[in-house]
MIDOSE-1310 file (N, C-alpha, C; in nm, 2 decimals, decimal comma, always signed):
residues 161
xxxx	+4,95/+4,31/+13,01/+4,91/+4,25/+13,13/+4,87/+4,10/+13,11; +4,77/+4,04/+13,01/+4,78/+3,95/+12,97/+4,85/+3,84/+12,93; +4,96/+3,91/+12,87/+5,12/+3,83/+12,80/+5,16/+3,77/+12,94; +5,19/+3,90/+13,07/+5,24/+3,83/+13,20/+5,17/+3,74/+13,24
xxxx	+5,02/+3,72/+13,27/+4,92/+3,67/+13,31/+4,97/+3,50/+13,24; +4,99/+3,51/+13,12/+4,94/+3,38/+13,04/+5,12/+3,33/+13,08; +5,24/+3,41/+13,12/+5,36/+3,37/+13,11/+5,38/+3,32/+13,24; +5,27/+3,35/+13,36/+5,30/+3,29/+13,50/+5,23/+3,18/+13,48
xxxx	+5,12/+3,18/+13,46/+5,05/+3,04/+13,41/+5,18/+2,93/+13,36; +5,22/+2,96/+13,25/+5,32/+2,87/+13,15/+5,38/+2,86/+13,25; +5,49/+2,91/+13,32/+5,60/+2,87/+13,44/+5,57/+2,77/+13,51; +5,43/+2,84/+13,59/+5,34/+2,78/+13,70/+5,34/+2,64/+13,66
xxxx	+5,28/+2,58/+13,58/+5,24/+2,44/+13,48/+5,35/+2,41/+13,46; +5,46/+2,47/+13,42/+5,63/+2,41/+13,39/+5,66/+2,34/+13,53; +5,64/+2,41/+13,62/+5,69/+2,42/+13,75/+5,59/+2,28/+13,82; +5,52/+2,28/+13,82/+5,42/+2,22/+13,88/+5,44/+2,07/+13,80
xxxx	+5,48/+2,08/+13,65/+5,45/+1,96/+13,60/+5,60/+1,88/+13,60; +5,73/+1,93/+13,67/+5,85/+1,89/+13,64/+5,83/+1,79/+13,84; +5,98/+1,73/+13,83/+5,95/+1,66/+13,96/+5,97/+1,70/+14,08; +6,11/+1,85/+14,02/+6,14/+1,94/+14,13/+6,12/+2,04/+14,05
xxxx	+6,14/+2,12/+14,12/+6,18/+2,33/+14,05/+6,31/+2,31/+14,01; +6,41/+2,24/+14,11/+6,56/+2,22/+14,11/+6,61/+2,15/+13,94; +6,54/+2,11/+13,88/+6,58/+2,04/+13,73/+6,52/+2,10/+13,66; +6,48/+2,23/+13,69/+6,48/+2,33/+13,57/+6,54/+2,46/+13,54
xxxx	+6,57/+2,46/+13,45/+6,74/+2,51/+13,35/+6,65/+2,62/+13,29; +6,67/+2,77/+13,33/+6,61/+2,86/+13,28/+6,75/+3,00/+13,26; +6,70/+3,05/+13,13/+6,80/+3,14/+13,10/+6,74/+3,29/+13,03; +6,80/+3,36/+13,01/+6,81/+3,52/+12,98/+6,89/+3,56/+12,92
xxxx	+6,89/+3,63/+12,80/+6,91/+3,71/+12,75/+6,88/+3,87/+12,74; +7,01/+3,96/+12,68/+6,91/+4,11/+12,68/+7,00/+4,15/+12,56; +6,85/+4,19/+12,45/+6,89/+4,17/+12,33/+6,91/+4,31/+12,31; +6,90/+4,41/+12,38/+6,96/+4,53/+12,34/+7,12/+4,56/+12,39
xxxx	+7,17/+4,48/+12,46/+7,34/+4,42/+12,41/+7,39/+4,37/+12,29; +7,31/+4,27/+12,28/+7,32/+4,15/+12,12/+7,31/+4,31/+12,01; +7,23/+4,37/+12,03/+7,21/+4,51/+11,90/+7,38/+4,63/+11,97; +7,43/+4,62/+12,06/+7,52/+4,73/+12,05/+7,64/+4,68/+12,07
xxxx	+7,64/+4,57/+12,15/+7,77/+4,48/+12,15/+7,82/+4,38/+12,05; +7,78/+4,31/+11,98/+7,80/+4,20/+11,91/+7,89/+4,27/+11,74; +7,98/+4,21/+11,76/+8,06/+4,24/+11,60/+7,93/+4,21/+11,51; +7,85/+4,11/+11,47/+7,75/+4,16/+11,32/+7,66/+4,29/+11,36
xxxx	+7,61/+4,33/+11,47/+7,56/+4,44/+11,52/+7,62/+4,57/+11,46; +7,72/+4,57/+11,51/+7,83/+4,69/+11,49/+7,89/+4,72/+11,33; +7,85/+4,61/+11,27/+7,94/+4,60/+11,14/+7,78/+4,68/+11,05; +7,63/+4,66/+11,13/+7,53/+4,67/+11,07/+7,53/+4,81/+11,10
xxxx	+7,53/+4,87/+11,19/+7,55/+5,01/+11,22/+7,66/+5,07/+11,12; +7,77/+5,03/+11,15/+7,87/+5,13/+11,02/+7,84/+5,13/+10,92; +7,79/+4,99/+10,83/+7,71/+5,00/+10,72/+7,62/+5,07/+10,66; +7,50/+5,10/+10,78/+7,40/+5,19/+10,77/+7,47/+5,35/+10,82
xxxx	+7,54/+5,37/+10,90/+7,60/+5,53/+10,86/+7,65/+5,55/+10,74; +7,77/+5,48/+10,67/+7,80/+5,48/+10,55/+7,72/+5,54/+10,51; +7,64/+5,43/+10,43/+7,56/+5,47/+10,33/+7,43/+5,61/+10,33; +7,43/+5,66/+10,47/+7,34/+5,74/+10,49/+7,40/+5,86/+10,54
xxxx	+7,53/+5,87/+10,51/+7,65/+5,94/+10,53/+7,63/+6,07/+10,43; +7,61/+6,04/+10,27/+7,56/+6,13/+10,17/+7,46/+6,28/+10,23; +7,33/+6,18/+10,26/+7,21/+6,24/+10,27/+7,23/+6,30/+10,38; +7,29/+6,23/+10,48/+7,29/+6,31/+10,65/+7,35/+6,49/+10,58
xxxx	+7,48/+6,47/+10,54/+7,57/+6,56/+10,49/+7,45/+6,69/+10,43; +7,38/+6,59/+10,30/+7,27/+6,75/+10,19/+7,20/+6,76/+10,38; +7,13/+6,70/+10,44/+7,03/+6,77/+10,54/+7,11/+6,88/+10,58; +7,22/+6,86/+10,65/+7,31/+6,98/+10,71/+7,35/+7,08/+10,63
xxxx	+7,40/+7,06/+10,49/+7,37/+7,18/+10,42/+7,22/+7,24/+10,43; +7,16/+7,21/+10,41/+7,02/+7,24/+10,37/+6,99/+7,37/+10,53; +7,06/+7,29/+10,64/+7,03/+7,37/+10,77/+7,12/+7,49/+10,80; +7,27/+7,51/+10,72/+7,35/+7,59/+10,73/+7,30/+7,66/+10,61
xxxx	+7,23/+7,63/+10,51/+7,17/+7,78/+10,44/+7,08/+7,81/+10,47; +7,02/+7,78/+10,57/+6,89/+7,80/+10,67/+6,97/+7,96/+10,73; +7,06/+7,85/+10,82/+7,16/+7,97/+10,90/+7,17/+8,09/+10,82; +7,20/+8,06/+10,73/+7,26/+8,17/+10,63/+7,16/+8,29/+10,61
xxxx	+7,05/+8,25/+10,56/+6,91/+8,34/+10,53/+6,87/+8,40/+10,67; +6,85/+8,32/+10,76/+6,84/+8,41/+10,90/+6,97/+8,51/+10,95; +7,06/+8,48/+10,93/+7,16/+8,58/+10,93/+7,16/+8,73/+10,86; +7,09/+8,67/+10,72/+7,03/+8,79/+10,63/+6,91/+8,85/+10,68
xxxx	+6,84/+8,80/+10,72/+6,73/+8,86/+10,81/+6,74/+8,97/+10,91; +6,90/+8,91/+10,99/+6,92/+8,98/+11,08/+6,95/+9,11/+11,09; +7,02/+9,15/+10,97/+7,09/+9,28/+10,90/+6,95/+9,37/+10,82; +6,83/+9,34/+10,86/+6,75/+9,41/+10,86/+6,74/+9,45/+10,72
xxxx	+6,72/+9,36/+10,64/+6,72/+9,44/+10,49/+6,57/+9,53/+10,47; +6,55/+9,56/+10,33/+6,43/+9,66/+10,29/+6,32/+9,55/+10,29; +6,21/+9,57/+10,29/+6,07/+9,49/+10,28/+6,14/+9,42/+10,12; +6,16/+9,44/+10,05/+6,15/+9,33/+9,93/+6,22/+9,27/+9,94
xxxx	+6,36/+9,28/+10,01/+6,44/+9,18/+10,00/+6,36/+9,06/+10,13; +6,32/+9,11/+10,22/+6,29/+9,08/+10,34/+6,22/+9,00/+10,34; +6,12/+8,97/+10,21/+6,00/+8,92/+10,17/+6,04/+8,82/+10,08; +6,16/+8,86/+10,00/+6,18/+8,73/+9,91/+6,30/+8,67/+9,99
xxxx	+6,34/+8,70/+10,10/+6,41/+8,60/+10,18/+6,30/+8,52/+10,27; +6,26/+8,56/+10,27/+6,09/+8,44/+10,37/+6,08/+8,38/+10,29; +6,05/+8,41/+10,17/+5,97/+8,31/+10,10/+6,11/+8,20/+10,05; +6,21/+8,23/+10,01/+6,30/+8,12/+10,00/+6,32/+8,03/+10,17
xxxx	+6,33/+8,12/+10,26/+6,34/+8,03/+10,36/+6,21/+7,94/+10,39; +6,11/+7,99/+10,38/+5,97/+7,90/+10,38/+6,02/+7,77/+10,26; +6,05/+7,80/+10,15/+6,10/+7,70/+10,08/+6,18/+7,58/+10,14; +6,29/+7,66/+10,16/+6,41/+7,57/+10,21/+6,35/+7,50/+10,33
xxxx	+6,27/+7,54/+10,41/+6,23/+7,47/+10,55/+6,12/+7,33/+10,47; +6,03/+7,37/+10,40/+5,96/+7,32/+10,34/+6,02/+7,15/+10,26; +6,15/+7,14/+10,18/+6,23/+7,10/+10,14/+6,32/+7,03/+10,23; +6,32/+7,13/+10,34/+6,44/+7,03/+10,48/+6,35/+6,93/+10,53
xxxx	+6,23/+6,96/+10,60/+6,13/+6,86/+10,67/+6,10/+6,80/+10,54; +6,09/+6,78/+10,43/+6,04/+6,65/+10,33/+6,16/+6,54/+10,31; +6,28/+6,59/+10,30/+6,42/+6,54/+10,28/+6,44/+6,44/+10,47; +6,42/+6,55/+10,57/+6,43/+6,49/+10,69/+6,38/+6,38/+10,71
xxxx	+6,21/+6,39/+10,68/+6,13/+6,27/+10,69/+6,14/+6,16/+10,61; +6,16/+6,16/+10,46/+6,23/+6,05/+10,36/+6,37/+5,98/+10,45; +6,45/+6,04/+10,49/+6,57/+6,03/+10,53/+6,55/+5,93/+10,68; +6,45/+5,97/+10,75/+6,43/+5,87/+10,86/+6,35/+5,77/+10,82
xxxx	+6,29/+5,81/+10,75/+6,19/+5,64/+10,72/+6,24/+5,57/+10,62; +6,34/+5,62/+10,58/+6,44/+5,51/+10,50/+6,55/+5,44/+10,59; +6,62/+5,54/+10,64/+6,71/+5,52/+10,76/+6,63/+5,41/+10,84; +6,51/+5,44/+10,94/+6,44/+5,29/+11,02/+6,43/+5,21/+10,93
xxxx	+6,35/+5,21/+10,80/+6,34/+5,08/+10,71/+6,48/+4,98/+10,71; +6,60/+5,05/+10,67/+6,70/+4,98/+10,65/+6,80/+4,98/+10,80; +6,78/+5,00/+10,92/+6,78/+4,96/+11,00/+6,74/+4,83/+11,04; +6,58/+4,81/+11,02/+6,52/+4,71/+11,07/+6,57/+4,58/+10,96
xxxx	+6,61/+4,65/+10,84/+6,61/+4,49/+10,78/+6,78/+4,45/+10,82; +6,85/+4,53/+10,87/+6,99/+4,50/+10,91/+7,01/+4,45/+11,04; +6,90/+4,47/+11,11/+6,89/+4,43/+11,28/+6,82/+4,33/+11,25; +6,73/+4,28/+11,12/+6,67/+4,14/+11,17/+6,75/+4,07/+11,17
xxxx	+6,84/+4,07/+11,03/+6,95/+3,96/+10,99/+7,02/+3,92/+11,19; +7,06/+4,04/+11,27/+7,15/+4,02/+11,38/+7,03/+3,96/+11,45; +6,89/+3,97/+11,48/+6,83/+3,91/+11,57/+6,80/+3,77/+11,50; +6,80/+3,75/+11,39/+6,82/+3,62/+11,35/+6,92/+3,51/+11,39
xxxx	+7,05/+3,59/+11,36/+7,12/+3,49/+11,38/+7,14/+3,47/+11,54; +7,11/+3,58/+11,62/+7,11/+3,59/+11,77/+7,05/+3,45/+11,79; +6,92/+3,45/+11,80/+6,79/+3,36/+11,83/+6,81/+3,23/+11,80; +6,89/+3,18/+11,68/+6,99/+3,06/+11,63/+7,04/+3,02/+11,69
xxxx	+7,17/+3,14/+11,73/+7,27/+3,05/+11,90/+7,22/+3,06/+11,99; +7,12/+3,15/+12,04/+7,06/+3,10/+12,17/+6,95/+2,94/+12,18; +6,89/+2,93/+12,03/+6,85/+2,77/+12,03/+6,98/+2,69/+12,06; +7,05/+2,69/+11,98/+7,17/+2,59/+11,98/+7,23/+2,57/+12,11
xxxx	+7,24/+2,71/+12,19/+7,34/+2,72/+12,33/+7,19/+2,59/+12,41; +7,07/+2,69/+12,41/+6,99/+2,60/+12,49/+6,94/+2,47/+12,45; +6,97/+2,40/+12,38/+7,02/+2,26/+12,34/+7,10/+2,17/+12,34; +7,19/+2,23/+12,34/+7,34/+2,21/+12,38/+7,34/+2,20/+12,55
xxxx	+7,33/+2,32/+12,57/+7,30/+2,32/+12,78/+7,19/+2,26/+12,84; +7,09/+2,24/+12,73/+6,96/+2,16/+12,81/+6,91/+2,25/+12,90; +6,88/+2,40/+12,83/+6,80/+2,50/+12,89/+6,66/+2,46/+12,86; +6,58/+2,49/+12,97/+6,40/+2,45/+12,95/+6,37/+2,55/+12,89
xxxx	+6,38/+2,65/+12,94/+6,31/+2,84/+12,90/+6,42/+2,91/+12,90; +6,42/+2,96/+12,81/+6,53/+3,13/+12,75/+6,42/+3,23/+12,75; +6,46/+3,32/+12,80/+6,35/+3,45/+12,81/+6,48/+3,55/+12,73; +6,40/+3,66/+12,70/+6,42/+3,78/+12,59/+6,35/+3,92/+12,66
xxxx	+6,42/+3,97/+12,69/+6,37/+4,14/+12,75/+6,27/+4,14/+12,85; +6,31/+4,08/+12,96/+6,21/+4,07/+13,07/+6,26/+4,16/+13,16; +6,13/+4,20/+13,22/+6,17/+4,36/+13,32/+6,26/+4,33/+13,41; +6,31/+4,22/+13,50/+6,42/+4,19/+13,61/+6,41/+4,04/+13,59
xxxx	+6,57/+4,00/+13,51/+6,65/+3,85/+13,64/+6,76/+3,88/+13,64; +6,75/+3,74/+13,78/+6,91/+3,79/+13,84/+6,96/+3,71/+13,75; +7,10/+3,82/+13,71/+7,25/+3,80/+13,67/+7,27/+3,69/+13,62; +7,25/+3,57/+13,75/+7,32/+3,44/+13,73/+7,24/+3,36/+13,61
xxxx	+7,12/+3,38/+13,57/+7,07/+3,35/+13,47/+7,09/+3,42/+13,32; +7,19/+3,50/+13,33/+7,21/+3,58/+13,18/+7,31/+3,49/+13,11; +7,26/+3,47/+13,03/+7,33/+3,39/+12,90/+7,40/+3,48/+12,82; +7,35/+3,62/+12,80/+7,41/+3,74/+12,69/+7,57/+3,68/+12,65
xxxx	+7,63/+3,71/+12,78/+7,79/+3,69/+12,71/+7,79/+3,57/+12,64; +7,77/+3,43/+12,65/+7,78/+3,31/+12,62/+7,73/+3,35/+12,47; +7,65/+3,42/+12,41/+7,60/+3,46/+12,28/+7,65/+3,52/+12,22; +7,72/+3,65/+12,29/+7,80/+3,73/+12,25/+7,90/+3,70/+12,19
xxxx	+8,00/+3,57/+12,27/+8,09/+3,48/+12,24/+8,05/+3,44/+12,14; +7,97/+3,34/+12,09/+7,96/+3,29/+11,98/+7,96/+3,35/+11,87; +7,86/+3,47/+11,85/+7,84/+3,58/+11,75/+7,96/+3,65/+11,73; +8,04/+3,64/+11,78/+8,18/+3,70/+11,73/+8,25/+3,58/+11,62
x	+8,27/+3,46/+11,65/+8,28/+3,30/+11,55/+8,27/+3,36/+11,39
């Protein structure tokens, strides 16, 4: 609430301090396009499946010999077998959620360092576009503007270069 507070202010004083409203050049972006649409976006995604292609693969084993032991369960074996099938499936569950959790907090880690490189070079051409176009203000993930101020494609375009 504060961020908004201090960003109507900033306008307000942009607005107030220019000679009209009419000579000022305001633009938008929506950077969760720039992350699904843009070729380095998309090239960062296949990258990161690739390589996490392996591990996805052991989790799913890991869940289909899950399958497997509850299957065994199902056939009602004798108490000893019944007992050392728990206890391996307590294993294997035990072993799936440690592998799952390594597997996603590696996965986000190398996510975020593949998405910064694309919001870097994003934030680049949108300086450059608004320097070039003699934009005053570029905004980034604001709850509603109209259309006519979206710049996205114009970046999009470039990020493909």
């Amino acid at each position: 609430m504060r961020a908004i507070n201090t960003l109507c202010l900033a306008l307000g004083l942009v607005f107030a301090g220019s000679a009209s409203a009419a000579d000022f050049k305001f633009g938008y972006i929506k950077i969760e396009r720039i992350y699904s649409e843009s070729a380095p976006a998309q090239a960062a995604q296949k990258k990161l499946e690739k390589e996490f292609a392996p591990r996805e693969a052991e989790l799913k084993r890991l869940g289909a010999k899950a399958k497997e032991l509850q299957a065994q369960l199902a056939k009602k074996p004798d108490d000893a077998a019944r007992r050392s099938i728990e206890r391996e499936m307590g294993a294997l569950e035990r072993e799936y959620q440690a592998r799952l959790r390594d597997f996603r907090d590696d996965l986000n880690q190398r996510r975020n360092e593949e998405f910064a490189a694309v919001q870097e070079r994003a934030n680049r051409l949108v300086r450059q576009i608004a320097e070039k176009e003699q934009y005053d203000l570029v905004l980034q993930d604001a709850v509603y503007v109209n259309p006519k101020f979206d710049i996205t494609p114009r970046v999009l375009k470039e990020m493909e270069k």
